[in-house]
C-alpha positions, 0 to 999 in steps of 0.5 A: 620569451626574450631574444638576447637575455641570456649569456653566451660565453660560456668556457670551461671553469674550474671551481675549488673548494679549498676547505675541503679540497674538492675542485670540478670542471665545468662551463660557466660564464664567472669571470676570474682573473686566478687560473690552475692547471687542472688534471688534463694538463690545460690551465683554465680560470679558477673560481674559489667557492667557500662550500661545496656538495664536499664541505656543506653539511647537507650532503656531509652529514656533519655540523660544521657551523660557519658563522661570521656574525653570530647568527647561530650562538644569538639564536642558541641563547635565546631558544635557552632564554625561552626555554629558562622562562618556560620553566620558571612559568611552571614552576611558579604555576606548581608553586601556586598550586600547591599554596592553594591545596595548601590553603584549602586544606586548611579550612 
């Protein structure tokens, strides 16, 4: 294994998630600028985290979609789009169908 690669100034870092309104303490090598006074009365650097275990649907049970750039509507339309041919394919195939009993019967 490589000597050397690996970081050693770890300090205690607080990262807040916001949204949810969730922060915890822990050692970490980020680099901030933002500091906050924590819970035992010492300051120390603040990361901000946009999900966390309190906001992330995984653990919250809930569907909170954050989204920028459509993602999840582009695939919604076009899972509907598969869906609308799928059944207009059947539909035709019954169309076809039944024209053809029809025609044989006919005979």
């Amino acid at each position: 294994m490589k000597s050397s690669i690996h970081p050693t100034t770890y300090r205690p870092v607080v990262f807040s998630d916001d949204v949810a309104g969730f922060a915890f303490l822990t050692q970490s090598t980020a680099q901030t600028t933002e500091t906050i006074k924590w819970e035992d009365g010492n300051e120390y650097p603040l990361v901000k985290i946009h999900i966390s275990s309190a906001s992330h649907p995984y653990f919250t049970g809930e569907e909170k979609i954050i989204d920028t750039e459509g993602r999840v509507d582009r695939f919604k339309a076009r899972a509907a789009a598969a869906e609308a041919r799928k059944q207009a394919l059947a539909n035709k195939a019954k169309k076809a169908a039944a024209n053809k009993a029809k025609k044989s019967d006919e005979k």
